[in-house]
C-alpha positions as CSV (number, residue, x, y, z in Angstrom):
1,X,-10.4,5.9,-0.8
2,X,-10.2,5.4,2.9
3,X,-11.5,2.0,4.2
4,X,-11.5,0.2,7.3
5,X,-8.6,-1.8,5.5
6,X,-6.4,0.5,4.3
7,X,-6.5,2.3,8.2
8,X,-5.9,-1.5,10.0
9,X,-2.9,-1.7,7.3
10,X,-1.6,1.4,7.9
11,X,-1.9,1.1,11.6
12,X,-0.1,-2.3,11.4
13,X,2.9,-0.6,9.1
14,X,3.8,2.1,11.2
15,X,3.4,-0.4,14.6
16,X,6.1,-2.6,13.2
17,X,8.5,0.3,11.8
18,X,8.2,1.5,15.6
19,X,8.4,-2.0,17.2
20,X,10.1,-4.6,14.9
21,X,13.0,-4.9,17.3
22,X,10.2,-5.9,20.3
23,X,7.9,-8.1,18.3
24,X,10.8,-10.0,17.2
25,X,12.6,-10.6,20.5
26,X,9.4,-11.2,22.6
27,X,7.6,-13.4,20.1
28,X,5.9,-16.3,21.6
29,X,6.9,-18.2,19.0
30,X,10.6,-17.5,19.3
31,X,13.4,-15.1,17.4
32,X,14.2,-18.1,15.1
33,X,10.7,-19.0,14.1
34,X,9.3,-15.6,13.2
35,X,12.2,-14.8,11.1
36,X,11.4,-17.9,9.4
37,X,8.4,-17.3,9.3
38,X,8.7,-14.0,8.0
39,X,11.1,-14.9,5.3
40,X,9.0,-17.7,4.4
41,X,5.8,-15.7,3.8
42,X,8.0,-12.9,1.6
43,X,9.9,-15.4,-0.8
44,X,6.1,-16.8,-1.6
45,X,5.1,-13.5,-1.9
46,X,7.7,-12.5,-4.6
47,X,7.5,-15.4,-6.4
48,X,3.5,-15.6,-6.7
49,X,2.7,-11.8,-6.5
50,X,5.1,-9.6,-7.6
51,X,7.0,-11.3,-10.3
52,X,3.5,-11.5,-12.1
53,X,2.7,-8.8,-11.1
54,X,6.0,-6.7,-12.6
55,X,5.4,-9.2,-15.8
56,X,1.8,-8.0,-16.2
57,X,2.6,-4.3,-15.7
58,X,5.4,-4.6,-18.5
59,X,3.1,-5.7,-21.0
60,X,0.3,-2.9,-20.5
61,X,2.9,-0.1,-20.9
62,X,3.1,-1.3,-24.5
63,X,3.3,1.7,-26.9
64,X,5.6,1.9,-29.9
65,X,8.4,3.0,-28.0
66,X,8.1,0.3,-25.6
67,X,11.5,-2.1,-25.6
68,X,9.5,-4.9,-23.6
69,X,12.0,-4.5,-21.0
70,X,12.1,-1.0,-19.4
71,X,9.9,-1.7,-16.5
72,X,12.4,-4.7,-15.8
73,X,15.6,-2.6,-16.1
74,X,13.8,-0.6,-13.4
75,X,13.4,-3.6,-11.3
76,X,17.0,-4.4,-11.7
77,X,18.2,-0.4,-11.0
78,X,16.3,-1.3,-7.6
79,X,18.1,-4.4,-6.9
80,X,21.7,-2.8,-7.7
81,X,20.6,0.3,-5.4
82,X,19.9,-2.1,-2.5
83,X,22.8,-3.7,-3.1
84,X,25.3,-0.5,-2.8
85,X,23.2,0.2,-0.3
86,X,24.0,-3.2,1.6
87,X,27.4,-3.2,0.0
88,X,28.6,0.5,1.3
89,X,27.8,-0.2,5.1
90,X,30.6,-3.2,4.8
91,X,33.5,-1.6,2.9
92,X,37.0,-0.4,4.1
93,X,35.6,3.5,3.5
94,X,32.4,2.9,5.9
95,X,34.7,1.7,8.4
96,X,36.4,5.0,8.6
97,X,33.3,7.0,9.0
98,X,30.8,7.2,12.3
99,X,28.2,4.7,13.0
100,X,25.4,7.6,12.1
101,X,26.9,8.2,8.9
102,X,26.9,4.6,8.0
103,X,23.5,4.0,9.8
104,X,21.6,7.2,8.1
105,X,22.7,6.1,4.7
106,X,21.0,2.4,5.2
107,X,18.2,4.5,6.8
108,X,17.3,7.1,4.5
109,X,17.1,4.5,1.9
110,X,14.8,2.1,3.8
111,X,12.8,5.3,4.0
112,X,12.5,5.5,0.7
113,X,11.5,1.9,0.2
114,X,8.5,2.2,2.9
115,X,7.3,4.9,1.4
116,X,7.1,3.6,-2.0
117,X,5.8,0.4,-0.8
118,X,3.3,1.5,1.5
119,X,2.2,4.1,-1.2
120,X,1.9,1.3,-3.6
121,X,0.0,-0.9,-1.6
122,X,-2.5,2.4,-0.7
123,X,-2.5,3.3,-4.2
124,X,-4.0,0.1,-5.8
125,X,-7.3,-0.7,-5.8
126,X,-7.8,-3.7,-4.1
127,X,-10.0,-4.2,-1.2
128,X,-10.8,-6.5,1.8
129,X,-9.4,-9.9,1.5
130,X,-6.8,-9.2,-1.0
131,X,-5.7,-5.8,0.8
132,X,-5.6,-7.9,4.1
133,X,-3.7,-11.2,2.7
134,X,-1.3,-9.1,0.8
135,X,-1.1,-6.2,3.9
136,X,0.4,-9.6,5.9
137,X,2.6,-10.5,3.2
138,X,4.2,-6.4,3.7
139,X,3.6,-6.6,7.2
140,X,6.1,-9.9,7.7
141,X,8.7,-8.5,5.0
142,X,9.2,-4.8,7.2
143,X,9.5,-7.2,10.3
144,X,12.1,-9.1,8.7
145,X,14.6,-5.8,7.8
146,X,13.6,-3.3,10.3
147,X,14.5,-5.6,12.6
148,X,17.7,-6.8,10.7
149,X,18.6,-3.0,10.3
150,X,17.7,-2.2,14.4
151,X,19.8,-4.9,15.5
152,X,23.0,-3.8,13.8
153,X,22.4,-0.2,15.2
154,X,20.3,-1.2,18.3
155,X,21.1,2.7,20.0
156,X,20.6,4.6,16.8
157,X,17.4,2.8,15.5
158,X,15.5,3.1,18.9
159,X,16.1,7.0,19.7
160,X,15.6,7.9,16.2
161,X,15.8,5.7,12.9
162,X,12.2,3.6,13.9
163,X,10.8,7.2,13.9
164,X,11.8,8.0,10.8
165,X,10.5,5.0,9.0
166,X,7.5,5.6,10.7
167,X,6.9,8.7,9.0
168,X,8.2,7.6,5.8
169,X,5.7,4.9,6.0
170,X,2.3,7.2,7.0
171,X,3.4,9.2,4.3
172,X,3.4,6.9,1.9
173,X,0.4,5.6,3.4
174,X,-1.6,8.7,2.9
175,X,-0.3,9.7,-0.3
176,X,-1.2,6.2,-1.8
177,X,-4.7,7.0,-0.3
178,X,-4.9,10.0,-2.3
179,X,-3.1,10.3,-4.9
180,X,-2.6,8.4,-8.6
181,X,-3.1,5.0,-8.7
182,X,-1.8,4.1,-12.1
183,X,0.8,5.7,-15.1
184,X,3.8,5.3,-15.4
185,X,5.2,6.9,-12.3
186,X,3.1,4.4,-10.0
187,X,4.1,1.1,-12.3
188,X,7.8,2.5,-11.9
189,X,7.7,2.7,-8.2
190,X,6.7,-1.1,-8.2
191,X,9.0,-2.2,-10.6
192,X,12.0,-0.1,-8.7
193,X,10.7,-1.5,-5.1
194,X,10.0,-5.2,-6.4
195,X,13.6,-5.3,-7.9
196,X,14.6,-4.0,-4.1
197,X,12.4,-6.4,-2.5
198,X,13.6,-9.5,-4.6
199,X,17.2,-8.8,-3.5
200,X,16.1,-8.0,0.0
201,X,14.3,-11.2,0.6
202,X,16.7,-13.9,-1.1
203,X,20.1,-11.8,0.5
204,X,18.7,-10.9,3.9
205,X,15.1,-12.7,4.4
206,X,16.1,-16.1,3.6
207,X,17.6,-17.6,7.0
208,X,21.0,-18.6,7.5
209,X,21.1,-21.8,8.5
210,X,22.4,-21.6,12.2
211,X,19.0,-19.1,12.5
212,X,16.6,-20.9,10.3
213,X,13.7,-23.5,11.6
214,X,13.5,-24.8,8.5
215,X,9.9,-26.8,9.0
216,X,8.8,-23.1,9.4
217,X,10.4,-21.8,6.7
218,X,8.8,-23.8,4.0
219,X,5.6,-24.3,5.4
220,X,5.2,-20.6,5.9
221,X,6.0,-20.5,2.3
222,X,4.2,-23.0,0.6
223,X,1.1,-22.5,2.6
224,X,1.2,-18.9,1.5
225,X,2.0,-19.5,-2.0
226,X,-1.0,-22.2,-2.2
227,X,-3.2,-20.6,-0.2
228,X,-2.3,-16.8,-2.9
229,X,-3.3,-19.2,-6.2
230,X,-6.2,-20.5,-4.6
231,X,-7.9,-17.6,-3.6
232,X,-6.4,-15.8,-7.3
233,X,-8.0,-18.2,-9.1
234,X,-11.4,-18.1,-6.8
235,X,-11.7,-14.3,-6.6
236,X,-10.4,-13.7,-9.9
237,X,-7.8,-11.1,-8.6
């Protein structure tokens, strides 16, 4: 179902895939402090939403043939797939290969994480508040590693990698508008992507210390978090 939500959300996802590299590096705020910000907000995120959230999923696929653990085993597959990912573009055998080889590898998966992401967050059924705090949550994480990825291949990412997320994202956008919103494809698309996103934020989110105001950090962060239970516990979501 199509509401005024899930178009500001989408419009907001396929801004930042297009402009990451500019909101970052002409943030009133500064470079340092919206990457800390942004990391801050997607650690609280994790930790309050989807962990739960893969925890609660896991115990409605039940059944007799269910092991307790097969949504978490996806989870993990998505973590170890980030990680080659991650891994590949800083080994001896990516150094013998172009910079578009090495840079559409890391792309093409990113484009596969948007688009189950944003397809997830189309898919589920929640609406106005939640949709809008949890949109900012998504909205702060594909600041944080578009950006990361655009400013390792600044040339590349600008004439044609921002372009390509941005599809990947309106894709997934519309197709979470549209199509199923639950089974066991959908809860296997969040357990793969929250696996992904775990490693993501704690490996690349989380700021290194020479980049990190840490006041922002963990005020981001704990404000978040607080201000998630609250309004869980109020809305009953």
């Amino acid at each position: 179902m199509v509401t005024i939500e899930s178009i500001i959300i989408g419009t907001v996802f396929i801004l930042i895939q297009l402009y990451a590299l500019t909101i970052v590096e002409r943030s009133p705020i500064g470079e340092q402090k919206l990457l800390s910000l942004s990391g801050g907000v997607a650690i609280a995120y994790v930790f309050i939403y989807i962990l739960p959230t893969l925890h609660k999923k896991q115990e409605e696929f039940g059944g007799s043939l269910a092991l307790d653990t097969e949504l978490y085993f996806l989870g993990l597959l998505g973590l170890l797939v980030y990680f080659s990912v991650y891994s590949f573009a800083q080994t001896k055998a990516a150094a013998h290969l172009t910079e578009l080889t090495v840079y559409m590898v890391q792309a093409s998966f990113f484009m596969v994480y948007s688009f189950i992401i944003s397809y997830v967050v189309f898919s589920t059924d929640v609406k106005r508040v939640e949709s809008l705090f949890y949109g900012l949550a998504i909205s702060l994480h594909f600041i944080g590693w578009s950006y990361h990825l655009g400013k390792k291949h600044h040339r590349l990412h600008k004439n044609r990698g921002r372009y390509m997320l941005a599809g990947a994202t309106f894709l997934g956008s519309i197709m979470g508008v549209f199509g199923p919103s639950s089974g066991l494809l959908i809860e296997s698309m969040i357990a793969f992507s929250s696996g992904a996103m775990l490693f993501n934020v704690i490996s690349k989110e989380l700021p290194f210390e020479k980049h990190a105001h840490l006041p922002t950090f963990l005020i981001s962060s704990l404000v978040y978090a607080a201000t998630m239970i609250s309004l869980k516990a109020f809305f009953n979501w």
